[in-house]
C-alpha positions, 0 to 999 in steps of 0.5 A: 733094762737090767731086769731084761737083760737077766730074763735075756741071759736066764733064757739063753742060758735055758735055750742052751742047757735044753739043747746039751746032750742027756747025761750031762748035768747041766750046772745049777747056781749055788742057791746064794749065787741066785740070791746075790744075782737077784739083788745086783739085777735091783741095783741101778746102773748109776750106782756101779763102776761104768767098768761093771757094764762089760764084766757083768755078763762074765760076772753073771755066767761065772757066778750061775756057775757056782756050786760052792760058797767060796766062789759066791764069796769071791763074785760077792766081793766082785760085786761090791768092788764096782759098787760106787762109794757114794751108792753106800753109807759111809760107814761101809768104809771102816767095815769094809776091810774086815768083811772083805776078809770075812768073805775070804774066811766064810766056807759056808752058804749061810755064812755068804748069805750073812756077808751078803745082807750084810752088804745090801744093808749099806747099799742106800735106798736110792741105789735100788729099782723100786721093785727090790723095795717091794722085793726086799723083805722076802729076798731077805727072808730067804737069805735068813733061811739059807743053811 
């Protein structure tokens, strides 16, 4: 249902970037923003906040919006705020302040891409659709390659 959901809103979004007036860039999603949607569009409905169904599509339109590493750190920690904690290794605990404030501290995208494997890392096996199990190792490939 999420995955439809995604192709819905990166199709509305499409429909309606085609129909904007020629000379207006229209803005493109930073390239960790992109991978940081892909992975919360693999994490199951049981393992976030039920509050996450209603400010996930400001959430997904906010973070396509990105065009900086800042504004992904922020939308990362969103994130992971209205992730359950029985959805996370129970280490998380004593880390988690530190990276929320290596979040706020990051400027660069391979800087977020770290915080960001380093998150999904934590998320248990049993929180993601078995299509990220397929997808994980590139998704994670990609997240190595950002600069």
């Amino acid at each position: 249902m999420k995955k439809l959901f995604v192709l819905l809103f990166i199709a509305v979004v499409s429909v309606g970037l085609a129909n904007k007036p020629s000379g207006i860039t229209p803005p493109v999603a930073n390239p960790v923003g992109k991978l940081l949607m892909e992975f919360e569009s693999n994490v199951n409905w049981s393992a976030v906040a039920d509050s996450w169904k209603k400010a996930r599509t400001p959430w997904f339109s906010a973070t396509n919006g990105c065009s900086d590493a800042a504004c992904v750190a922020t939308r990362l920690v969103e994130f992971e705020s209205n992730t359950k904690w029985g959805n996370v290794n129970p280490k998380w605990v004593s880390r988690r302040e530190g990276w929320i404030k290596d979040c706020k501290a990051a400027k660069t995208n391979a800087a977020i891409a770290k915080l960001l494997l380093e998150f999904e890392s934590y998320v248990s096996w049993e929180s993601v659709s078995d299509e990220w199990k397929a997808r994980r190792d590139g998704w994670q490939k990609e997240c190595n390659a950002v600069k």
